[in-house]
N, C-alpha and C positions, 0 to 999 in steps of 0.2 A: 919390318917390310910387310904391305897387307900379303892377305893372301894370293889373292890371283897376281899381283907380282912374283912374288917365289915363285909361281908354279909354272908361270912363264920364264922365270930364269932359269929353273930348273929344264923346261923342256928346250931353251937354248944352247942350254950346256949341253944337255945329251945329243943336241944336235950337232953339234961340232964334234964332238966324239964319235959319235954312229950317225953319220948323216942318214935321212927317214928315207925309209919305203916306199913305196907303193902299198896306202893302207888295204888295199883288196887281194890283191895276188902276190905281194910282199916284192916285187921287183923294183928295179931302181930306176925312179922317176925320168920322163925327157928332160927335167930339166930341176935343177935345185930348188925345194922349197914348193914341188907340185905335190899336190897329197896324193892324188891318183895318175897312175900312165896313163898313157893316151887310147891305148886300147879298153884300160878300164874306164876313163872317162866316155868314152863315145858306149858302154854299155850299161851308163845308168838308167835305172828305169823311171824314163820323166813320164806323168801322166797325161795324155794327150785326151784330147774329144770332148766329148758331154759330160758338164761332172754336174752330180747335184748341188744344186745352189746352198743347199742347207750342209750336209756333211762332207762333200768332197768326193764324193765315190765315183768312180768312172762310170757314172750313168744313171740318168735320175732316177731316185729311191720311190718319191710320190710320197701315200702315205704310209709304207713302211718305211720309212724312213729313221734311222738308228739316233739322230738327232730330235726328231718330233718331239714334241714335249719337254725338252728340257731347255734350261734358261741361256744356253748356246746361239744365237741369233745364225751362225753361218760358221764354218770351218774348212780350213787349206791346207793342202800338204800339195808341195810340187813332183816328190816321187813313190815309189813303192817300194815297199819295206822287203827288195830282193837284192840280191847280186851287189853291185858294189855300194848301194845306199847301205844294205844291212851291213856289208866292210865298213863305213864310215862310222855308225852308229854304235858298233863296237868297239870300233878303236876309242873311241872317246871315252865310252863308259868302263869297259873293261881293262882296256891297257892302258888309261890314262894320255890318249892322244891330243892333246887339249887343241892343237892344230886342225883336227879334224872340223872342232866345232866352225875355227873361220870358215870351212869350204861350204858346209852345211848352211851356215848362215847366210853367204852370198845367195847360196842358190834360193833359199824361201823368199832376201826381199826380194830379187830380180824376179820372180815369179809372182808374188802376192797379189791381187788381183785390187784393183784401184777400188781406194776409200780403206781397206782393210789394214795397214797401217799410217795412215793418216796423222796429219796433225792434231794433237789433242786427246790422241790415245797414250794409256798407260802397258807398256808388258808386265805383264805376270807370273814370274817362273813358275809353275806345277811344283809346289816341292819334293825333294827328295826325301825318305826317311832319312831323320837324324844316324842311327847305325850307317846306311851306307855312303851316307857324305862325311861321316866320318872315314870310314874303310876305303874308300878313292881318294881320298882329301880335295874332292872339289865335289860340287852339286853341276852337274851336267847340263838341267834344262837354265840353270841362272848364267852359267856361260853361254848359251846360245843368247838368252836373251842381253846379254849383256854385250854380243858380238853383236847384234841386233839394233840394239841401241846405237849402237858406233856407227855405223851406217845410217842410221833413217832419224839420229838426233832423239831420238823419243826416251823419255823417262822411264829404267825400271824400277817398280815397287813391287818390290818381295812381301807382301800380305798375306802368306800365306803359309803353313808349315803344317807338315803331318804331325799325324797322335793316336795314340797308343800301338798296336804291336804291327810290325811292318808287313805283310803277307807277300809273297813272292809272284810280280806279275806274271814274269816271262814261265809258260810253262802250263798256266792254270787255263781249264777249261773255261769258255766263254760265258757259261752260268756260274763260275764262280768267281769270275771277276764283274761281273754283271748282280751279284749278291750287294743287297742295301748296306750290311753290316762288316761289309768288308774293308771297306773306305773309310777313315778318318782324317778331316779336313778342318783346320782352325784357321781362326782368322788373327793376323797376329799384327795389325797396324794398320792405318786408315788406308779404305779401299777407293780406289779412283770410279770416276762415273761415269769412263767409258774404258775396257779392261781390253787386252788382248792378253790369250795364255799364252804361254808358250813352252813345247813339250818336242822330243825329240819323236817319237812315234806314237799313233794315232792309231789303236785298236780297238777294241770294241768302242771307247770313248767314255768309260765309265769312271774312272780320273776326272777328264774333264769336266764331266756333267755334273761331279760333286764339287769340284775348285767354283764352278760357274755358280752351282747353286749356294755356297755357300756367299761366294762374291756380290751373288744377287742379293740376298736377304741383307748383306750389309751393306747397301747403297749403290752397288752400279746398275746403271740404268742401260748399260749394252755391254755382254760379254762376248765375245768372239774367242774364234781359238785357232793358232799356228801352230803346226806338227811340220817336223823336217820329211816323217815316212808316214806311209799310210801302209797299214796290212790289209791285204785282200784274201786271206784267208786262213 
């Protein structure tokens, strides 16, 4: 059985055993098979207004812009990495919610912003370190993109994988995830020529910027990048 079969039989089975939550406030859905209540649904934080064209930020950047200069063309997130996005974002990675990623996925395509997943783009999962796609037994950003794919028909090509020792995002100061030598990104299979990444939260963007640069030097000639959350700070 591949794997994301099992791992979806497995999260069916535990569904009919312990029918699921409310991934945010752990209550019990209006209705079978809702990831979030209805009060926590009506309290995600979508991003509204002025975003910059380039990285997404609720207000255009100019030239400070966190994106300028790297081989990124433009990037999208439709919420903010608070309140019940951050509940979604966790359930997926830490408790193995694999459920979570459909709800996440709906919302970035209904959101994505016309031409940005397009016909004739490839997604790109960001990969995860090998240790911790091991220790979850799934890879997070390759389920989104792969719930992604299901809806908008588009090819994923996993091209990419980490190398050598994994450094712990969540937690590090923003120069130390922003450090050149902290990133290790290989390319592990022909790269498409027009790329979208795809990555569950969008923080400094110093991930991205290495997937992209590396994407770029091996043949795509437009890297883009889709994030389910955006941190604002």
């Amino acid at each position: 059985m591949p794997p994301r079969d099992l791992a979806d039989w497995l999260a069916t089975a535990t569904a009919l055993v312990a029918p699921p939550l409310c991934v945010s406030c752990r209550r019990p859905p209006a209705r079978a098979g809702d990831r979030l209540c209805p009060g926590c649904r009506a309290e995600v934080p979508w991003l509204r207004g002025p975003r910059c064209p380039r990285c997404a930020l609720p207000a255009p950047c100019g030239p400070r812009c966190p994106m300028a200069g790297s081989a990124i063309a433009r990037a999208w997130t439709p919420v903010a990495f608070e309140g019940p996005a951050r509940a979604l974002v966790h359930a997926l990675k830490f408790r193995g919610a694999l459920a979570a990623a459909d709800l996440m996925a709906a919302q970035m395509v209904a959101t994505a912003p016309a031409g940005l997943l397009a016909d004739g783009v490839a997604l790109v999962p960001v990969p995860t370190p090998a240790a911790r796609r091991r220790r979850r037994g799934f890879d997070h950003a390759a389920r989104l993109a792969a719930e992604i794919g299901e809806r908008t028909g588009l090819e994923v090509v996993p091209c990419l994988r980490r190398a050598g020792a994994a450094p712990r995002q969540a937690g590090a100061r923003r120069a130390e995830r922003l450090a050149g030598d902290r990133l290790r990104v290989e390319v592990c299979g022909p790269v498409p020529a027009r790329a979208v990444l795809v990555d569950d939260v969008h923080t400094t963007g110093a991930t991205l910027r290495e997937c992209a640069r590396k994407l770029q030097w091996n043949g795509a000639l437009e890297v883009t990048a889709l994030a389910y959350a955006r941190a604002l700070r």
